[in-house]
C-alpha positions as CSV (number, residue, x, y, z in Angstrom):
1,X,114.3,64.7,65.8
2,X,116.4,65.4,68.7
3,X,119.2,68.4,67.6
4,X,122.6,67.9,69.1
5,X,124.5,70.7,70.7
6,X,128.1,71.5,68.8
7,X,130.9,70.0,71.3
8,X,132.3,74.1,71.2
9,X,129.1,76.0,72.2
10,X,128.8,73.3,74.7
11,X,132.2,73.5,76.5
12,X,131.7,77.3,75.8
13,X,128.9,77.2,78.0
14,X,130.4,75.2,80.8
15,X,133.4,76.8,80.9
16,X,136.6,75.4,79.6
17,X,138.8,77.5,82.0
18,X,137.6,77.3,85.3
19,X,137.6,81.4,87.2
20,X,137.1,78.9,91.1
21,X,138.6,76.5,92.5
22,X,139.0,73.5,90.3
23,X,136.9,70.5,92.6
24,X,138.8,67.7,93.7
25,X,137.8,65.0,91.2
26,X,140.4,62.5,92.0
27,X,139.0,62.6,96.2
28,X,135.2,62.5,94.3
29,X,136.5,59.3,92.1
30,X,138.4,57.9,95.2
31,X,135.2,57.8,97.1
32,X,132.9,56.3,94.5
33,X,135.0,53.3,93.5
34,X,135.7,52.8,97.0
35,X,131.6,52.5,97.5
36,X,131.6,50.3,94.3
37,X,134.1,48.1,95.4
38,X,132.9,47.6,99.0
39,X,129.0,47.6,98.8
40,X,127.8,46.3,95.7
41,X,125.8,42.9,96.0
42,X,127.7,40.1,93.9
43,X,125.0,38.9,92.5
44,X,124.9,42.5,90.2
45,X,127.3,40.8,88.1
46,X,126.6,42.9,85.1
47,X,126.1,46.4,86.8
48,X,129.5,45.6,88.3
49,X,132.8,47.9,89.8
50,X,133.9,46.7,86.5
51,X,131.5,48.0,84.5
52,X,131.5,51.3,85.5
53,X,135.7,51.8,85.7
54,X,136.6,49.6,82.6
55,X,133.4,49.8,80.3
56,X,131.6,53.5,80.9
57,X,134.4,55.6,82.4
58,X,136.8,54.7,79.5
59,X,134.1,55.2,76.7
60,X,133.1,57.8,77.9
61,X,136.3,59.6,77.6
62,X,137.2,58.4,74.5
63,X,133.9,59.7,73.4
64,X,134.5,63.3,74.4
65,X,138.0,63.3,73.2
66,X,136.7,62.4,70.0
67,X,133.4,65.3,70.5
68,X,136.0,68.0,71.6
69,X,134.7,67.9,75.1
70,X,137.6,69.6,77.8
71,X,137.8,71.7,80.9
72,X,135.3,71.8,83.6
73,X,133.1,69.9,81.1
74,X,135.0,67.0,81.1
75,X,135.7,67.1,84.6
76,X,131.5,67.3,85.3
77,X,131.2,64.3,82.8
78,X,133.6,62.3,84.1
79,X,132.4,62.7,87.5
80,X,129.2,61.7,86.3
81,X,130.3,58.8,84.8
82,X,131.7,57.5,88.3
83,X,128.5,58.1,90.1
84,X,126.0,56.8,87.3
85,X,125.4,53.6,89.0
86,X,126.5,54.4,92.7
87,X,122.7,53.9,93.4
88,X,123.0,49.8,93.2
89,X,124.9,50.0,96.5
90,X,121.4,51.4,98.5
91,X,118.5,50.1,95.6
92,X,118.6,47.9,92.7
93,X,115.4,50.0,91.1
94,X,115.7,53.7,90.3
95,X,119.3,53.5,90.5
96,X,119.9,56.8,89.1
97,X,117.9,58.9,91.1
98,X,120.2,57.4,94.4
99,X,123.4,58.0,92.9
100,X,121.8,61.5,91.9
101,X,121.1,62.3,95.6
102,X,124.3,60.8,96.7
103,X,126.2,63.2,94.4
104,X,124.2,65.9,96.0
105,X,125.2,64.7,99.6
106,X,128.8,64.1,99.0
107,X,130.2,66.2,95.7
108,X,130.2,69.9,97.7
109,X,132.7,68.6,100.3
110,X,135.3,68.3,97.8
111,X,134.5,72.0,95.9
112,X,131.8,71.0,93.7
113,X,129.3,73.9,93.4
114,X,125.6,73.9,93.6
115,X,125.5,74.5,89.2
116,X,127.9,71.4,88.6
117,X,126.4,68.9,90.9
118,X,123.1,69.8,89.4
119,X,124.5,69.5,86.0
120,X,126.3,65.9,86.9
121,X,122.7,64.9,88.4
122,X,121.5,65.7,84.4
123,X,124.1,63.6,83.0
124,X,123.6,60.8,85.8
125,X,120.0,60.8,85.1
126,X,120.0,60.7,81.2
127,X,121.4,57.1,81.7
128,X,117.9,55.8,83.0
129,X,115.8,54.1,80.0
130,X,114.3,55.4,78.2
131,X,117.1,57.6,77.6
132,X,116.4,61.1,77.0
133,X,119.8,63.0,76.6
134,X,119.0,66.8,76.8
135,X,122.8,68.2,75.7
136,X,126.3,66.6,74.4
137,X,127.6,66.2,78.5
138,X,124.5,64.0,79.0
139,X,124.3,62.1,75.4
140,X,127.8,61.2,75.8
141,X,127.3,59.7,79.2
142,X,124.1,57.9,77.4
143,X,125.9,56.6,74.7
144,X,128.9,55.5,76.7
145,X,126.7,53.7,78.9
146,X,125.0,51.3,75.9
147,X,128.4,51.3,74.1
148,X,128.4,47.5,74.4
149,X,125.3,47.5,71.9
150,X,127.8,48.3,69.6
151,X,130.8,46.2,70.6
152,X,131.8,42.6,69.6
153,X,131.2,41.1,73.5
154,X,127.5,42.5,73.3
155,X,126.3,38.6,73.6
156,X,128.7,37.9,76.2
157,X,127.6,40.8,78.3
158,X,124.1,40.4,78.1
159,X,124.2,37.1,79.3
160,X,125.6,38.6,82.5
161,X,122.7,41.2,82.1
162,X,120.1,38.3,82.2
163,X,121.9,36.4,85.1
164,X,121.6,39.2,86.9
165,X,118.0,40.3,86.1
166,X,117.2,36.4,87.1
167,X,118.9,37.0,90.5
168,X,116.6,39.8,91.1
169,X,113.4,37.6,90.1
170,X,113.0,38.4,86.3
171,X,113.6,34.6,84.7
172,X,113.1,34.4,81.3
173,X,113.6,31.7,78.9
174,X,115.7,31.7,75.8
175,X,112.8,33.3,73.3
176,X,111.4,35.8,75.8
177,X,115.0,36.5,76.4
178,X,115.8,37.2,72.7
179,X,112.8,39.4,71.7
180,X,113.1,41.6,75.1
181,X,116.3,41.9,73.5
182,X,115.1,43.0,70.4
183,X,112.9,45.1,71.7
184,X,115.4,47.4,73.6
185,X,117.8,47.8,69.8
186,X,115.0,48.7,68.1
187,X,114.0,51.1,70.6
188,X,117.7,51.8,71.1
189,X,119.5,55.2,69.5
190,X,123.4,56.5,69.9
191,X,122.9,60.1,70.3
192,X,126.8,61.3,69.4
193,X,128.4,61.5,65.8
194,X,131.4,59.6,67.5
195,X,129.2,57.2,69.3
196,X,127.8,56.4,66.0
197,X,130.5,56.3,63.6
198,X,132.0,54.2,66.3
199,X,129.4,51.7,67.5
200,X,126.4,51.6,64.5
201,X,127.6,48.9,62.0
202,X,128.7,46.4,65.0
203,X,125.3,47.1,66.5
204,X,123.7,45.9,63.5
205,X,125.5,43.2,63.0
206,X,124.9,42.1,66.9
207,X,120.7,43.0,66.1
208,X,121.0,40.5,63.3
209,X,122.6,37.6,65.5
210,X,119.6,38.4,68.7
211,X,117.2,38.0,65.8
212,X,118.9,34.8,64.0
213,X,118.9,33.3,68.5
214,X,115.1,33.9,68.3
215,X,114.3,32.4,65.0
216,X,116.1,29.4,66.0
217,X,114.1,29.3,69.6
218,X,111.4,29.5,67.9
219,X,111.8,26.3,65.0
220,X,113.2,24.3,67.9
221,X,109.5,24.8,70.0
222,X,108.0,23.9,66.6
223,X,109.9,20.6,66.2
C-alpha cells in the first residue's frame, strides 16, 4: 500500500522559506488562464476554463490548507494546478504530457528554476489515469482533480464528461455509460487524509446511484 509523506517533512523538503527569488506565480497563472480562455475547443465542455479555475484550483487549496501544505510548496502546487490541463489547447490525448512541456517552455521566464518546473511536471503528470501520486504535492493535485467523485454534482458533471467524450468520437449508450462508470470508482482511490475525510462517504453514496442507473438500464432492455 502506497505510504503518504507527512505534510511537514514534505514542505521541509521543498522549502517553506524561499533563500531566491520568489517566481512570479501571479504572471505564470495570468498566462495559463489566458490560454484556457482563448484556445480551448468548446466542445471540451467538461475539461473546461471552468473546471480548472473553479473546480481543481480551489480544491486543491483547500486541500493543502487542510494537509499543512505552505511556502514554495504551495506555490509549486498551485502552479501545477493551473497548468494540469493546459495540454487540451494543442491535443485532446496525453494532455498531461503537453501542459508538462509547456510548463517547461514558459515557467523559467518568470523565475521558476530548473528543480521546481521539474517538480510541477510531477504533480501535472500524477493527474493522468491511472493515477500514481508519488508525494503529498502530487496526491493533492490527484485528489483535487477527481474531487467531484466525491461531491453531490458528480452526475451532473459526468454527463458533461460523456458529452464531451461523444464529441471526440467515444458514443456510448446509457448501460455502457454506467458500468465504464463503475469501472473508473472501483478502480478509483483519494490518496490524502483530507481528501478522504472530505470526499469518501458522498463518493459512496454517488457509486451506489451509477450502480442503481445500470440496474435499471439493464431491466428496461429485458422488458
Amino acid at each position: 500500500m502506497y505510504v503518504q509523506h507527512n505534510a511537514m517533512a514534505h514542505t521541509t523538503y521543498y522549502g517553506n522559506d524561499m533563500s531566491m527569488d520568489q517566481p512570479d506565480f501571479e504572471r505564470a497563472r495570468y498566462y495559463a488562464l489566458e490560454r484556457l480562455r482563448q484556445e480551448l475547443s468548446s466542445h471540451l465542455c467538461y475539461h473546461s476554463f471552468a473546471h480548472t479555475c473553479y473546480e481543481v484550483v480551489p480544491a486543491v487549496e483547500r486541500l493543502a490548507m487542510m494537509e499543512g501544505v505552505n511556502g514554495e510548496a504551495l506555490l509549486l502546487l498551485r502552479t501545477a494546478a493551473y497548468y494540469h490541463d493546459l495540454g487540451f489547447v494543442e491535443q485532446g490525448t496525453e494532455h498531461e504530457a503537453v501542459g508538462v512541456c509547456i510548463a517547461a517552455e514558459v515557467l523559467p521566464q518568470w523565475g521558476y528554476s530548473r528543480t521546481q518546473v521539474q517538480v510541477i511536471s510531477g504533480i501535472i503528470m500524477a493527474t493522468r489515469i491511472p493515477q500514481t501520486p508519488q508525494n503529498l504535492l502530487e496526491q493533492l493535485l490527484a485528489d483535487a482533480d477527481l474531487e467531484v467523485l466525491g461531491r453531490a454534482d458528480c452526475v451532473s458533471r459526468s454527463n458533461l464528461l460523456r458529452a464531451e467524450m461523444a464529441v471526440l468520437g467515444q458514443v456510448m449508450d446509457d448501460a455502457h455509460w454506467y458500468e465504464h462508470q463503475i469501472r473508473f470508482f472501483r478502480h478509483h482511490r483519494y490518496w490524502t487524509t483530507s481528501a478522504c475525510s472530505l470526499r469518501n462517504l458522498q463518493k459512496q453514496y454517488n457509486f451506489a446511484l451509477l450502480q442503481a442507473h445500470l440496474m435499471r438500464c439493464c431491466s428496461v432492455s429485458q422488458v
